[in-house]
Backbone as numpy.savetxt, mean C-alpha at the origin, in Angstrom:
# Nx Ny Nz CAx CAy CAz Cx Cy Cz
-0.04 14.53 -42.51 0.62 13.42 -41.83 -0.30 12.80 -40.80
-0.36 11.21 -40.52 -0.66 10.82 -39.43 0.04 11.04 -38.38
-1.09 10.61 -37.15 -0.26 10.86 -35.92 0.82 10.30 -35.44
1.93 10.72 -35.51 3.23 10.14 -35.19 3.78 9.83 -36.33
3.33 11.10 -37.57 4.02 10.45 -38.28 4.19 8.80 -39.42
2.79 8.16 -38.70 3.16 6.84 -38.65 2.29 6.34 -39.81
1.45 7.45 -40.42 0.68 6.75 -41.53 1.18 6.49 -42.80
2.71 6.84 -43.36 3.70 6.00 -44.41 4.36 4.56 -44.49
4.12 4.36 -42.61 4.75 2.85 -42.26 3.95 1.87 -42.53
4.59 1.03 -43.36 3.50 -0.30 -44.17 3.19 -1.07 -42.95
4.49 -1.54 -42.17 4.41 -2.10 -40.78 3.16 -2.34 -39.63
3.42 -0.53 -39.47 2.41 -0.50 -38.73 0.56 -0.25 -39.33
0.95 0.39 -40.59 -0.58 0.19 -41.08 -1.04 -1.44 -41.40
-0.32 -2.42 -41.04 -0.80 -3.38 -41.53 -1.46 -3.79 -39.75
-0.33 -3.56 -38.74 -1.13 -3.81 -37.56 -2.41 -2.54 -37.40
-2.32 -1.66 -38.08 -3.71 -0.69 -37.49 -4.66 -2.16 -38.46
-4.94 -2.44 -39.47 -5.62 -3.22 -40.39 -6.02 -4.45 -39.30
-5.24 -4.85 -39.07 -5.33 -6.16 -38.31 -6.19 -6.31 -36.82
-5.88 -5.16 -36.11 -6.28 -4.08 -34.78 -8.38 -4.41 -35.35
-8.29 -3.47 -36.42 -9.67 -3.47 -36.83 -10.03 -4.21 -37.29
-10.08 -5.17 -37.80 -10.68 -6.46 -38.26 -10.82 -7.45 -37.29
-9.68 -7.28 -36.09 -10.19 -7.84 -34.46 -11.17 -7.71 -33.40
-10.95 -6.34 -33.61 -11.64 -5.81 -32.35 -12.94 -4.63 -32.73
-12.74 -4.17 -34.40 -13.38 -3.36 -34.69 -12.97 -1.73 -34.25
-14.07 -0.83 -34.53 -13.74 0.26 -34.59 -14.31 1.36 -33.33
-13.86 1.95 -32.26 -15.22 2.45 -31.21 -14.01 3.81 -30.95
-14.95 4.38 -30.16 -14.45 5.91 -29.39 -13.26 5.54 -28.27
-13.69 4.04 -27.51 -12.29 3.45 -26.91 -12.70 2.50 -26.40
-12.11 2.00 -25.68 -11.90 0.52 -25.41 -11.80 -0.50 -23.97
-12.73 0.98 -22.80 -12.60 -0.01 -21.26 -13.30 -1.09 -21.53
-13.08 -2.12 -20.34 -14.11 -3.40 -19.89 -15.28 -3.04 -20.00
-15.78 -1.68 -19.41 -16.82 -1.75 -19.10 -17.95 -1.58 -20.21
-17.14 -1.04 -21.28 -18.06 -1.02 -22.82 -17.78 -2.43 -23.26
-16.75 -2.84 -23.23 -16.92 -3.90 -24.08 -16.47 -5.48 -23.56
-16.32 -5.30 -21.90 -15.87 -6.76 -21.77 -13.98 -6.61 -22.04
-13.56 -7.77 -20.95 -12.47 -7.60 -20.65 -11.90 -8.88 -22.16
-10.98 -8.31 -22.98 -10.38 -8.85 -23.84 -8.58 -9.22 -23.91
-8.39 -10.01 -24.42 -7.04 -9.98 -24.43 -6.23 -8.98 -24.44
-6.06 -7.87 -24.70 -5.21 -7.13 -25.01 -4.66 -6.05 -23.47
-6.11 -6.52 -22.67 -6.22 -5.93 -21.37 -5.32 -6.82 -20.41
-5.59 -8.16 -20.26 -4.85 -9.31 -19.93 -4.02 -8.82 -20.35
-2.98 -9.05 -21.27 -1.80 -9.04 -21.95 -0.71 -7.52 -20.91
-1.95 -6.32 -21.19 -1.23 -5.35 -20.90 -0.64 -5.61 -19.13
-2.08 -6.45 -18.47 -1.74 -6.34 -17.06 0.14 -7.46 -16.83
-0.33 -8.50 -17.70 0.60 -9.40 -17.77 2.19 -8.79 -17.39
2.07 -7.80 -18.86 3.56 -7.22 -19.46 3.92 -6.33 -18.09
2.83 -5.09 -17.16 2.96 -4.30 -16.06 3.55 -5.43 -14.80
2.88 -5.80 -14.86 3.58 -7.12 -13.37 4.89 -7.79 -13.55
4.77 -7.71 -14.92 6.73 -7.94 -14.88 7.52 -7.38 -15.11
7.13 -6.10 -15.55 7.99 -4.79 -15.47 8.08 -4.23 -13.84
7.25 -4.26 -13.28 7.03 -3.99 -11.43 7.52 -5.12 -10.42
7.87 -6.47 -11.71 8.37 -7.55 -10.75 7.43 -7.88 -9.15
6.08 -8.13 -9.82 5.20 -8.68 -8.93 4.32 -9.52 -9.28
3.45 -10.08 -8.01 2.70 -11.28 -8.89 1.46 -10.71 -10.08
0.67 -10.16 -9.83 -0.52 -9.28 -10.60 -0.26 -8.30 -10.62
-0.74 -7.68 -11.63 -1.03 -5.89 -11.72 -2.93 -5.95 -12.40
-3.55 -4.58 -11.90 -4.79 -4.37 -12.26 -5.01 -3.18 -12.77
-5.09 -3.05 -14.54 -5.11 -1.51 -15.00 -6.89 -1.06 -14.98
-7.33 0.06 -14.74 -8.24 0.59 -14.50 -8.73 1.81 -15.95
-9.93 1.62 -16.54 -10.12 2.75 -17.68 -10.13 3.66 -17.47
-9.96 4.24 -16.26 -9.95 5.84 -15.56 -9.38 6.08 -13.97
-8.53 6.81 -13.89 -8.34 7.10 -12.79 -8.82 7.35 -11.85
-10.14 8.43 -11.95 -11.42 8.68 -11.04 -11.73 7.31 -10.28
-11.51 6.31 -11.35 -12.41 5.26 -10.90 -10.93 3.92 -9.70
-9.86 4.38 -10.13 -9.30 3.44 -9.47 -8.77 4.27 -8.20
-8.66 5.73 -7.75 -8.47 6.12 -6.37 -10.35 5.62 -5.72
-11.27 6.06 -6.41 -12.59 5.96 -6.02 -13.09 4.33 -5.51
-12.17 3.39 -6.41 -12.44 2.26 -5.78 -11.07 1.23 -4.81
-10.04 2.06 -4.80 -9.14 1.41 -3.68 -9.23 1.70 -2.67
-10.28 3.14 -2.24 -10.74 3.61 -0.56 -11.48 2.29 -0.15
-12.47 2.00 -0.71 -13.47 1.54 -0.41 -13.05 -0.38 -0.57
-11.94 -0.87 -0.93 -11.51 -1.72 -0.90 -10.65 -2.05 -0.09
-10.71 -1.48 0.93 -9.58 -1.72 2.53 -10.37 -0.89 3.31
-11.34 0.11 3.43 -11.80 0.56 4.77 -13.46 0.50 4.39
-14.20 -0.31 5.58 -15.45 -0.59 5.36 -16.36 0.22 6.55
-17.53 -0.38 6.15 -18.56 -0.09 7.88 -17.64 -0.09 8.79
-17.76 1.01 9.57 -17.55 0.71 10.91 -15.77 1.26 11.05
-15.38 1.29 10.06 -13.96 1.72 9.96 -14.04 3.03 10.43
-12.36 3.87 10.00 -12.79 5.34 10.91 -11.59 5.83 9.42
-12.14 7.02 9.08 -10.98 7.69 8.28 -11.03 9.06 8.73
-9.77 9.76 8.65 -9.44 10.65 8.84 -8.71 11.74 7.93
-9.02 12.82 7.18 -9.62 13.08 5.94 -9.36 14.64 5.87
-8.11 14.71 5.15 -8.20 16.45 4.69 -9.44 16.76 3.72
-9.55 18.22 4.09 -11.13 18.50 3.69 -10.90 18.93 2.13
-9.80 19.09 1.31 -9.66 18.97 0.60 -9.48 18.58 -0.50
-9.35 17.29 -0.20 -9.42 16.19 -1.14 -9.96 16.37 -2.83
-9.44 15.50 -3.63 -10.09 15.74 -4.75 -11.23 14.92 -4.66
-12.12 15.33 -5.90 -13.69 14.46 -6.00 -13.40 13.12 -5.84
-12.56 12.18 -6.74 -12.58 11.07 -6.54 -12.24 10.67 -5.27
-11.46 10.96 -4.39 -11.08 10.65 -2.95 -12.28 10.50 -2.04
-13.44 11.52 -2.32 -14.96 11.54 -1.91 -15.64 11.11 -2.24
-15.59 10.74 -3.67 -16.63 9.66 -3.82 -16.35 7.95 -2.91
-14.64 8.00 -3.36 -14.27 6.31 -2.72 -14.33 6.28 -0.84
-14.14 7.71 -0.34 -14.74 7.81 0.87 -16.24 6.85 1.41
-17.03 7.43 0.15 -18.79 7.90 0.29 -19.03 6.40 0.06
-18.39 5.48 -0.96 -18.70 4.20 -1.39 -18.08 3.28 0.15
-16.92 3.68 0.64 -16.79 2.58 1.91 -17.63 2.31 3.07
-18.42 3.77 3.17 -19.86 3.51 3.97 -18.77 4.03 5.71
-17.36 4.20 5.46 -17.06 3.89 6.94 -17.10 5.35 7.77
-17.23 5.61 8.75 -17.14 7.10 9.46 -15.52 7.92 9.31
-16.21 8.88 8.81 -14.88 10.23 8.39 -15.24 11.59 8.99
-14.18 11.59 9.67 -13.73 12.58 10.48 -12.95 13.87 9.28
-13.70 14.95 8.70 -12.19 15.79 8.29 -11.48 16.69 8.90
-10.63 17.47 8.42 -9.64 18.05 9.31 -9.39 19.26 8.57
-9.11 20.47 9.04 -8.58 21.56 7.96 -7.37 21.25 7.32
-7.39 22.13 6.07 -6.88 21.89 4.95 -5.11 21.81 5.24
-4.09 20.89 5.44 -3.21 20.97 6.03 -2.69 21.31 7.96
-3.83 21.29 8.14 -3.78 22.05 9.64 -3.48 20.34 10.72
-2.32 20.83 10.79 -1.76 19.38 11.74 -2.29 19.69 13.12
-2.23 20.69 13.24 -2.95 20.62 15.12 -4.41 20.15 15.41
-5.02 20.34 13.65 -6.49 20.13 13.87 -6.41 18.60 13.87
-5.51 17.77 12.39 -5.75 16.40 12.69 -5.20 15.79 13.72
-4.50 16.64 14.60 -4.00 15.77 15.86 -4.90 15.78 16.81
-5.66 16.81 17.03 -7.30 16.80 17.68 -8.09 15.88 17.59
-8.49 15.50 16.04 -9.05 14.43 15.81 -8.73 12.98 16.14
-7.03 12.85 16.14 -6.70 11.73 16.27 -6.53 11.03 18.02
-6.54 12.21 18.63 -6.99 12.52 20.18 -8.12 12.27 20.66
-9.60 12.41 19.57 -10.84 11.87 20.32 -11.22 10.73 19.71
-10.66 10.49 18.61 -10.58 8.93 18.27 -9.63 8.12 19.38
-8.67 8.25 20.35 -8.30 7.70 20.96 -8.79 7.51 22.31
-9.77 8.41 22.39 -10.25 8.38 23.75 -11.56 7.60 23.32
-12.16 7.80 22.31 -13.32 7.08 22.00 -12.74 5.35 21.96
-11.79 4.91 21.49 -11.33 3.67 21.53 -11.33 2.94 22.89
-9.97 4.02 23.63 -10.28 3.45 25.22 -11.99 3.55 25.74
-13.03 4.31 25.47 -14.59 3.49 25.76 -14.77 2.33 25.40
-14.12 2.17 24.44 -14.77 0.93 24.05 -13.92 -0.08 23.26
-12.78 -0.40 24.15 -11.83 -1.35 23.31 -12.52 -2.35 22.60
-13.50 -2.95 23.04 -14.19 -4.43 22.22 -14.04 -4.09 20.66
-15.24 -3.10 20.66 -15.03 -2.08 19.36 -13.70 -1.51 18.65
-12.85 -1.02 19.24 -11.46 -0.53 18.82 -10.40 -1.71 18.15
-10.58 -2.81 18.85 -9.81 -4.12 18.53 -10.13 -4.71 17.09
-11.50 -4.39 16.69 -12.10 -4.63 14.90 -12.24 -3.41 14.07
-11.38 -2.28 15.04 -11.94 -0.89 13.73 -10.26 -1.10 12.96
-10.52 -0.57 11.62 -9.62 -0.30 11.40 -9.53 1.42 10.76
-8.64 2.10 11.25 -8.16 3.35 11.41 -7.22 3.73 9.98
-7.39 5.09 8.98 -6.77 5.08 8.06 -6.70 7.21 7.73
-5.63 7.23 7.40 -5.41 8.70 7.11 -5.57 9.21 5.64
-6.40 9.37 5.24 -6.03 9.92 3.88 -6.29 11.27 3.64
-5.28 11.52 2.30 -4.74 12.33 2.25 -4.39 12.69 0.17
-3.79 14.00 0.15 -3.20 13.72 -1.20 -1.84 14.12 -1.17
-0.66 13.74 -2.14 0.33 13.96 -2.25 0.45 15.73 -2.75
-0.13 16.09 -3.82 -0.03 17.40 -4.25 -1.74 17.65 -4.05
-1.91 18.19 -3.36 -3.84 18.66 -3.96 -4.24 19.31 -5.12
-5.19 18.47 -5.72 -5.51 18.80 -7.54 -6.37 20.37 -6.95
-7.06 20.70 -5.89 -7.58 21.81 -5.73 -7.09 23.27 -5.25
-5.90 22.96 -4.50 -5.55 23.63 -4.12 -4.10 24.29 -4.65
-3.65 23.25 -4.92 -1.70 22.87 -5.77 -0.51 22.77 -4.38
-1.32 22.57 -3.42 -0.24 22.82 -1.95 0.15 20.83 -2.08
1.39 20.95 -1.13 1.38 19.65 -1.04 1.15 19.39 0.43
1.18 18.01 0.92 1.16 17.73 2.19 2.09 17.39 2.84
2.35 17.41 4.33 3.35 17.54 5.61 3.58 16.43 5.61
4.44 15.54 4.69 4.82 13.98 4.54 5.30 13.99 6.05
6.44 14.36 6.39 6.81 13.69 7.62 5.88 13.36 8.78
5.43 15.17 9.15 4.78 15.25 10.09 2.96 14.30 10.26
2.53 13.95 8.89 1.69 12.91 8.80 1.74 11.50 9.45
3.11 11.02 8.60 3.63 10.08 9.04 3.65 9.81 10.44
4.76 10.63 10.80 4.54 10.50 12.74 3.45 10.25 13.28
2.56 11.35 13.01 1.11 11.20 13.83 0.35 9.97 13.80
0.36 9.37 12.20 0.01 8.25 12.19 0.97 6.88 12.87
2.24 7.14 12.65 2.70 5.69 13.17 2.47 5.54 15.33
2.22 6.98 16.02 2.16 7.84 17.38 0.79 6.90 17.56
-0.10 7.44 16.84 -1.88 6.51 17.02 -2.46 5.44 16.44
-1.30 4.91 15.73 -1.01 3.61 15.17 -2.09 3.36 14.15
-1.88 4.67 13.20 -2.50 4.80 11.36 -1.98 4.27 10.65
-2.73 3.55 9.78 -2.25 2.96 8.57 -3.31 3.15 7.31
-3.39 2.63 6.30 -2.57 1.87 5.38 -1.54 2.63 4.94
-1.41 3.21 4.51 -0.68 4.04 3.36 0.67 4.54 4.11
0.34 4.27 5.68 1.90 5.25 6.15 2.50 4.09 6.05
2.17 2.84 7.65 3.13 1.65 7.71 2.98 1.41 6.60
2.16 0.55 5.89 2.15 -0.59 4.83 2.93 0.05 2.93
3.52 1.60 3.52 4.51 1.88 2.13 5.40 1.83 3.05
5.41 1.82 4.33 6.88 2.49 4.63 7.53 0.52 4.87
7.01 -0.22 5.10 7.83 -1.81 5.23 8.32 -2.02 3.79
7.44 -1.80 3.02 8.52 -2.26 1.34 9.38 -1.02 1.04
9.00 0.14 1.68 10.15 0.85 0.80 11.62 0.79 1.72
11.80 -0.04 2.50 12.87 0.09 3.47 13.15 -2.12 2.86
12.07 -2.97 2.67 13.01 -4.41 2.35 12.08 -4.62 1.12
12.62 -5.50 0.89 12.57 -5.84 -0.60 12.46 -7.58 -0.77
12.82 -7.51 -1.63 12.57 -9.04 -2.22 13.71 -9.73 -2.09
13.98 -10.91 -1.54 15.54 -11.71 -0.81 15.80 -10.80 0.44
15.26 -9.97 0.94 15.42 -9.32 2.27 14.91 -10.68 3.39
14.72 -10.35 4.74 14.21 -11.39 5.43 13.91 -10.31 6.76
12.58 -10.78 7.36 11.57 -10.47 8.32 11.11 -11.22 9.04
11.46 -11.02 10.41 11.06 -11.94 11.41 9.77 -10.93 12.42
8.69 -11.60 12.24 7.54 -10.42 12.72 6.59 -11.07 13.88
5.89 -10.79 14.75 5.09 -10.87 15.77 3.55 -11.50 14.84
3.33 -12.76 14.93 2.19 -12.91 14.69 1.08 -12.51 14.39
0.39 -11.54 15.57 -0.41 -10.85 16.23 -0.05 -9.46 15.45
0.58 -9.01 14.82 0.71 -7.35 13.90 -0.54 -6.94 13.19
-0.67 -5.60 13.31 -1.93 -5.42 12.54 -2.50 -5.64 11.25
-3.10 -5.53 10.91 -3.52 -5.76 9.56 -2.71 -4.97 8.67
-2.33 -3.77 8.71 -1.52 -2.65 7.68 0.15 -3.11 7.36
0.68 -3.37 9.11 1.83 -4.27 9.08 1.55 -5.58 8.04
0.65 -6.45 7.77 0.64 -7.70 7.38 0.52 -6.99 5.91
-0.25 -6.37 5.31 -0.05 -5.58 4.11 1.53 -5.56 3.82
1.94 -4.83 4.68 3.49 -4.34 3.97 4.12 -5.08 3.53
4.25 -5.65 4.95 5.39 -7.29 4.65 4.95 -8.30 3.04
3.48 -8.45 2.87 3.12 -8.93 1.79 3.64 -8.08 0.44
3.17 -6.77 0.94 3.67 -5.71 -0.66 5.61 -5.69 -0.90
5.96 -6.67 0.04 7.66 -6.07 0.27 8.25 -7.01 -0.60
7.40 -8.37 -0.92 7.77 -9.63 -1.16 9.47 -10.27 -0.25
9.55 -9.58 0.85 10.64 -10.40 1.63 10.42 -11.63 2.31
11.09 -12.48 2.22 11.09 -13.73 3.06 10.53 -13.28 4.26
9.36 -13.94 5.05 8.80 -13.78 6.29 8.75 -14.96 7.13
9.34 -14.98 7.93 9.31 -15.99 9.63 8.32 -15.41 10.66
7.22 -15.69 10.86 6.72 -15.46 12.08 6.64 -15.99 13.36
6.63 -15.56 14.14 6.74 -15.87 15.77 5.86 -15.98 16.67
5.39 -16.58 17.68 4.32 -16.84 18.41 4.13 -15.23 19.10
3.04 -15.28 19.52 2.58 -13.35 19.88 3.53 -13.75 21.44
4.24 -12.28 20.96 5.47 -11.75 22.25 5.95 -13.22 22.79
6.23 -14.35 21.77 6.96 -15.47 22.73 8.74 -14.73 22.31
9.27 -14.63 23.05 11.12 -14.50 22.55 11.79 -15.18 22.69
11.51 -16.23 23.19 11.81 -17.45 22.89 11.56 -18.23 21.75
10.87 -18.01 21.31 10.81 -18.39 19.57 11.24 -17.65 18.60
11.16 -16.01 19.07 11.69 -15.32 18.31 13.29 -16.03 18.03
13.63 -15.90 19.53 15.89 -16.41 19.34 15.73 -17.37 18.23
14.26 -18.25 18.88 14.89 -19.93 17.84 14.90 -19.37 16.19
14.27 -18.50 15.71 13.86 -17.81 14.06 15.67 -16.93 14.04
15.52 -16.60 15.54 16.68 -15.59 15.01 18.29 -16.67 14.73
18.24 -17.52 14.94 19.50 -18.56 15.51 19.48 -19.24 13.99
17.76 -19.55 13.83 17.97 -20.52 12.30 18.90 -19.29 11.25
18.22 -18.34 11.25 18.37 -17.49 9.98 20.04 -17.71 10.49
21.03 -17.31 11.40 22.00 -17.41 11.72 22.52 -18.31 11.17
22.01 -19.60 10.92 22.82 -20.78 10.67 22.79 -20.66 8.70
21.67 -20.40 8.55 20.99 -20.14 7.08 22.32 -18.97 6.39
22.47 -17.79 7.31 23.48 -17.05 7.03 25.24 -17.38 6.85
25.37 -18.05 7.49 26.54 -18.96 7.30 27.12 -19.92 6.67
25.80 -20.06 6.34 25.90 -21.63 5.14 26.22 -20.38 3.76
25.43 -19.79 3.36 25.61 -18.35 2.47 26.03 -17.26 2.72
27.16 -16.82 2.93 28.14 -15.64 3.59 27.66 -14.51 2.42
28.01 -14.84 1.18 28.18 -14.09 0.03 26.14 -13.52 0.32
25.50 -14.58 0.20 24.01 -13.60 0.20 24.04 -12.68 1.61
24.18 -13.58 2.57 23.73 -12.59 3.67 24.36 -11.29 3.80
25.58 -11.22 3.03 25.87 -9.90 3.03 25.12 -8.65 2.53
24.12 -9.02 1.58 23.36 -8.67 0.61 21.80 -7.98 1.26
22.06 -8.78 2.31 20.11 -9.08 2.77 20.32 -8.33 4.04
19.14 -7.51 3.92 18.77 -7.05 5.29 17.65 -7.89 6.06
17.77 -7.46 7.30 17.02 -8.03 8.36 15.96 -7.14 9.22
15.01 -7.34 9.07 14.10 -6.80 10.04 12.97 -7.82 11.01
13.11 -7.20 11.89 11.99 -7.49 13.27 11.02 -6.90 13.75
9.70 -7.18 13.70 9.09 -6.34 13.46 7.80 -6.25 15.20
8.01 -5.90 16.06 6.62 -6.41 16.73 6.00 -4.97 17.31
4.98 -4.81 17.42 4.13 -3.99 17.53 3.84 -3.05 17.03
4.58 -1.49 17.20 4.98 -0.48 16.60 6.18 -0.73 16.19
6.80 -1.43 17.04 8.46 -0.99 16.65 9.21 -2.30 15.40
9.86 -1.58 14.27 10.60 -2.62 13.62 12.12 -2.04 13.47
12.62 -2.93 14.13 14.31 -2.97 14.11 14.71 -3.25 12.86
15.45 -2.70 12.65 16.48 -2.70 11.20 17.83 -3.24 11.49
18.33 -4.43 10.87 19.96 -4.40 10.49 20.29 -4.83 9.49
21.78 -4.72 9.35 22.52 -4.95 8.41 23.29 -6.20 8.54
23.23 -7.39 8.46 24.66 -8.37 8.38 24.84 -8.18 10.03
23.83 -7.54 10.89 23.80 -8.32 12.42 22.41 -8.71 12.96
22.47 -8.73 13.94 20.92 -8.91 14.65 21.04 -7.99 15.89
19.32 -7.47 15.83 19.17 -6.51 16.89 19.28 -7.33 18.06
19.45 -6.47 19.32 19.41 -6.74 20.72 18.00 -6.29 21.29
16.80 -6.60 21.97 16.04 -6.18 22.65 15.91 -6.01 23.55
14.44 -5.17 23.89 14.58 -4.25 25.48 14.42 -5.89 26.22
14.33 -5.56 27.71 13.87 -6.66 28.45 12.20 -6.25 28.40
């Protein structure tokens, strides 16, 4: 028998026929042997609308797409902060961003809170510098070396405490709004914040840095916007987002400190 069974089906032996007389016959089929072809297009096409987003980008190997998304958000001069365990590819996309990495023992939260302690004192030397670094935790979900997993919460905290990103803020804004959600955010937010809000696809209003007086005027329109549509706004959440802190509601609006 063929594989799956599938070598009696006229059907599909006529697309294997067709397959090879297209594209020919090889061991397989990345870009990088043979140039990006339709079928690659097509596949990214069909993924982005199954994920309901604008693009998707499939990769011929995995090695190669953790190895090249480090190094595509943290550059020179950046700072990562880095269980020592990591798998190879995590070290190589480290080694390709060129940026300074700090590691930490293998799960040991007191050690990366050490680290994240003289990175903060090194910042206050030299805010000029601190104001263009950008700061990032990585990490793995299960370790391929070890099989332990990692201290999701307690990560999290530390990073949102010394104000780490990508991966903590910029998953944690889409996995809390969504798409027809609505976000009213501080201009001036960091780069990881501006990630999220983009990965969330929610309606975004921004506001002049710490004016609240413009904030009310964003918060008053959406008010009026909400009233005209009772039935959506019931639907849609609201968030506010400025500095560290993002307020959450439901079908009201937050109150702020003075």
């Amino acid at each position: 028998k063929g594989c799956l069974s599938t070598r009696g089906s006229s059907g599909i032996n006529a697309e294997y026929g067709a397959s090879v007389h297209k594209y020919g016959v090889g061991s397989c089929g990345p870009r990088g042997f043979y140039g990006t072809i339709d079928v690659h297009l097509l596949l990214e096409e069909k993924l982005a609308q199954y994920m309901d987003v604008e693009e998707a980008i499939i990769y011929s190997y995995g090695f190669s797409t953790i190895a090249s998304a480090i190094p595509a958000y943290s550059k020179r001069g950046d700072v990562i902060l880095c269980d020592k365990e990591v798998c190879y590819a995590i070290q190589k996309g480290i080694l390709a961003s060129r940026s300074t990495v700090y590691y930490y023992n293998h799960n040991d939260m007191d050690h990366l809170v050490e680290l994240l302690e003289e990175q903060a004192k090194r910042d206050r030397k030299n805010p000029k510098k601190a104001r263009v670094t950008n700061r990032f935790l990585v990490t793995e979900g299960l370790f391929v070396n070890t099989g332990k997993q990692w201290y999701q919460r307690r990560v999290r905290e530390e990073a949102i405490i010394y104000s780490y990103g990508f991966s903590t803020i910029a998953s944690a804004i889409p996995a809390y709004s969504k798409r027809g959600d609505v976000i009213l955010c501080d201009k001036e937010v960091c780069y990881a914040i501006q990630k999220g809000i983009l990965a969330s696809r929610s309606t975004v209003y921004y506001y002049n840095h710490n004016d609240m007086d413009h904030l009310v005027e964003l918060l008053e329109e959406q008010a009026k916007r909400d009233r005209k549509n009772p039935k959506k706004a019931r639907v849609t959440n609201r968030f506010s987002g400025y500095g560290r802190v993002v307020l959450s509601t439901r079908g009201r609006y937050p109150t702020f400190p003075n």
